[in-house]
KEMISE-672724 format. One record per residue (C-alpha): residue in three letters; x, y, z. Coordinates in steps of 0.25 Angstrom, whole numbers, padded with zeros to 4 digits, always signed. Layout:
<pts>
AlaXYZ ...
</pts>
This chain:
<pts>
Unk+0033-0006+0096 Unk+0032-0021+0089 Unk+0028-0021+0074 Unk+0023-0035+0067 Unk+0028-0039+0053 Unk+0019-0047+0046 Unk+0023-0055+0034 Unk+0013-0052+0024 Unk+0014-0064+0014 Unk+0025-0074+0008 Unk+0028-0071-0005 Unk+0033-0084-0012 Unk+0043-0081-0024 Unk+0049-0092-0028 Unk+0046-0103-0018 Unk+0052-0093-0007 Unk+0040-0086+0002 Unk+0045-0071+0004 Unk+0038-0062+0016 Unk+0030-0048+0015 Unk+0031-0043+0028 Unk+0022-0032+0033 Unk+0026-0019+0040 Unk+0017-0014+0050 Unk+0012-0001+0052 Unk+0019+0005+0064 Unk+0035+0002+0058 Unk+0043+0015+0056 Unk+0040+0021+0044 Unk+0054+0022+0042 Unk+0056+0006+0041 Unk+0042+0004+0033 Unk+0048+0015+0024 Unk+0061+0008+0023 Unk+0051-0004+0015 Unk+0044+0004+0005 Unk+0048+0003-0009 Unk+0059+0012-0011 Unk+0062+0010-0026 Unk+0071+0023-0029 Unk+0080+0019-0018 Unk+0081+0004-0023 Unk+0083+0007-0038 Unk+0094+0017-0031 Unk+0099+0007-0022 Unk+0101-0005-0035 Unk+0106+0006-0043 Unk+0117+0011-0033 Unk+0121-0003-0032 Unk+0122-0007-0046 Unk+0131+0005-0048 Unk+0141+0003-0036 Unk+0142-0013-0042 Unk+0143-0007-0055 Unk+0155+0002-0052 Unk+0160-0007-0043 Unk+0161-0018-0055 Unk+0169-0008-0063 Unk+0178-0003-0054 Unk+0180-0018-0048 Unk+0176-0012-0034 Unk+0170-0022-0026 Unk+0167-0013-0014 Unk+0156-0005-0025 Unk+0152-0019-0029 Unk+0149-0023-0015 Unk+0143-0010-0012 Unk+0134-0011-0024 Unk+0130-0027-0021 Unk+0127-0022-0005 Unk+0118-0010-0009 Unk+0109-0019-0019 Unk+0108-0027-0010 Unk+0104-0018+0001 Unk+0095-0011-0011 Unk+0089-0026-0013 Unk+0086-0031+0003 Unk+0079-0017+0002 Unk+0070-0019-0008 Unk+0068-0033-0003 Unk+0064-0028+0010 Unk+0054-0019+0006 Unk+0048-0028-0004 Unk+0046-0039+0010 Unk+0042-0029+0019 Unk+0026-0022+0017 Unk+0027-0008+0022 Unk+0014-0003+0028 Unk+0013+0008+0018 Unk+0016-0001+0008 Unk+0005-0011+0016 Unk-0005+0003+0015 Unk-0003+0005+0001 Unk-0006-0009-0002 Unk-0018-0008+0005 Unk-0024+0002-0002 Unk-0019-0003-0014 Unk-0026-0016-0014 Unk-0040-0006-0009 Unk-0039+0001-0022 Unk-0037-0011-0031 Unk-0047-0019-0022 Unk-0059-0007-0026 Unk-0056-0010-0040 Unk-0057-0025-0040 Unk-0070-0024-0032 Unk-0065-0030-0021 Unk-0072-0024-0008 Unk-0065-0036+0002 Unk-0051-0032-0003 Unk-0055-0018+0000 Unk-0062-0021+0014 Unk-0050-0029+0017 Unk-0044-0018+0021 Unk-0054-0010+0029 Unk-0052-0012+0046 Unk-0065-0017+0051 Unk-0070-0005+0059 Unk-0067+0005+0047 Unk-0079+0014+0043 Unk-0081+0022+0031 Unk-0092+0031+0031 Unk-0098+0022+0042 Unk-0098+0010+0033 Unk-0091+0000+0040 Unk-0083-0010+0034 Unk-0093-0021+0028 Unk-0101-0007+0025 Unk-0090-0004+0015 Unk-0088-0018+0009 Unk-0101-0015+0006 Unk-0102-0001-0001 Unk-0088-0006-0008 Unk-0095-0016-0016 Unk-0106-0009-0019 Unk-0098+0005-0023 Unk-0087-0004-0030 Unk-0096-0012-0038 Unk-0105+0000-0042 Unk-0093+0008-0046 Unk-0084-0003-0055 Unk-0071+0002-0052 Unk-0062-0001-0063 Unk-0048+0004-0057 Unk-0042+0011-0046 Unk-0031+0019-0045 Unk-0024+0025-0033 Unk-0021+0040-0036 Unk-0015+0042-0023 Unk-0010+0037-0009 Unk-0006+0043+0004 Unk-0002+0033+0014 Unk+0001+0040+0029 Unk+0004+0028+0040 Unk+0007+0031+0055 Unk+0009+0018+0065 Unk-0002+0009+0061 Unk-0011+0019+0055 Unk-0011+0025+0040 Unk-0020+0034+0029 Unk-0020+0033+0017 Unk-0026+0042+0007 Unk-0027+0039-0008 Unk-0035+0044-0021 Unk-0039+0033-0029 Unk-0044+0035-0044 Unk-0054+0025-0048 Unk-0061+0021-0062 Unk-0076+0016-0062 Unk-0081+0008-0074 Unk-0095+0016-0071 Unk-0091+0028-0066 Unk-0079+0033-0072 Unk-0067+0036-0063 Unk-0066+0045-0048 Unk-0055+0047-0038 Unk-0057+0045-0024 Unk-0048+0048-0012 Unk-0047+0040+0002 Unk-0042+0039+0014 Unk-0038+0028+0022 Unk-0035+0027+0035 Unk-0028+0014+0039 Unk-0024+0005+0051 Unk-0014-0006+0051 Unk-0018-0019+0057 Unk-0011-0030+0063 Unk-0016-0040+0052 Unk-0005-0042+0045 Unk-0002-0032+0033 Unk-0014-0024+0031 Unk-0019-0009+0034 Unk-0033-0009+0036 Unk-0041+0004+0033 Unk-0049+0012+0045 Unk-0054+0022+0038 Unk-0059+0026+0025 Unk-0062+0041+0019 Unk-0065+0044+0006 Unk-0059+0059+0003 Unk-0062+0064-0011 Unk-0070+0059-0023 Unk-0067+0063-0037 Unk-0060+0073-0028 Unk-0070+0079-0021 Unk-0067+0080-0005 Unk-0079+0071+0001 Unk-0082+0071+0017 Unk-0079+0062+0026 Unk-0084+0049+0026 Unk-0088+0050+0011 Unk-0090+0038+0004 Unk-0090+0036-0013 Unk-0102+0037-0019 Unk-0108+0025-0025 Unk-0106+0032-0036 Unk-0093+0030-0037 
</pts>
């Protein structure tokens, strides 16, 4: 099995240009795990070093001093690694970041941006829902958006993702809606792209498949 990584962008930082490469869906989840941000283990990692350099210095132990400079530097190539390397969870949860931020900004081509061309929902098709997302986001004056939760299951080149997201109305006060996503990962380079769309709950209450908001909302 051949996987293809894609360089995402250059980052320029000084005059120097610095790769994002992309994972693609498919890589053991054991590698792509290996480049998600594992904080505690860092902070431990720096923290065991300082003190093996520390104790070192004060018992003039040049051994600990050494072992102390090789494990923040292990700790460092880590967190570097990670930072240069885009996961596809982490390319996901991007992706449906930037869904929920676009709906507050109004911004329906951000939104359809990620939609495959074949998807349906609720037999809408995807200009269909370019169409009722201006309308239904200009009629409800979303003020902000808030993410309550997310559940993110990928398997080979295929993921869901179910979220509840909180949102506040200039209009209409706030509601709570909860999705779910089903996802495909396309050759094009970095992004998921959503195949199917189902509206779960609203304000809580279970709705049937194939429900959409209504306009009141």
């Amino acid at each position: 099995m051949s996987y293809n990584f894609i360089i995402l962008r250059i980052i320029r930082i000084g005059g120097r240009g610095f790769a994002l490469i992309r994972f693609p869906a498919g890589m053991p989840s054991f590698l792509s795990s290996l480049f998600e941000a594992h904080w505690l283990l860092w902070l431990t990692l720096l923290g065991v070093s300082a003190a093996l350099f520390w104790r070192g210095g004060i018992q003039s132990n040049r051994r600990m001093r050494l072992a102390g400079a090789i494990v923040f530097a292990l700790g460092l190539l880590w967190m570097l690694s990670a930072w240069a390397v885009v996961t596809p969870r982490e390319r996901l949860r991007n992706a449906v970041t930037s869904i929920v931020r676009a709906a507050t900004r109004n911004d329906v081509a951000r939104m359809i941006h990620f939609v495959a061309p074949h998807t349906l929902f609720d037999g809408w098709n995807r200009r269909r829902m370019k169409q009722q997302l201006r309308l239904r986001l200009a009629a409800a004056h979303i003020t902000g958006n808030l993410i309550r939760l997310l559940k993110i299951r990928i398997k080979g080149r295929k993921a869901q993702t179910q979220l509840v997201v909180w949102t506040q109305t200039r209009n209409r006060g706030p509601f709570t809606t909860a999705w779910r996503l089903s996802w495909r990962d396309h050759s094009r380079p970095g992004n998921w792209r959503i195949v199917r769309v189902r509206l779960l709950r609203l304000n809580g209450q279970r709705l049937p498949p194939g429900a959409v908001p209504p306009m009141a909302y």
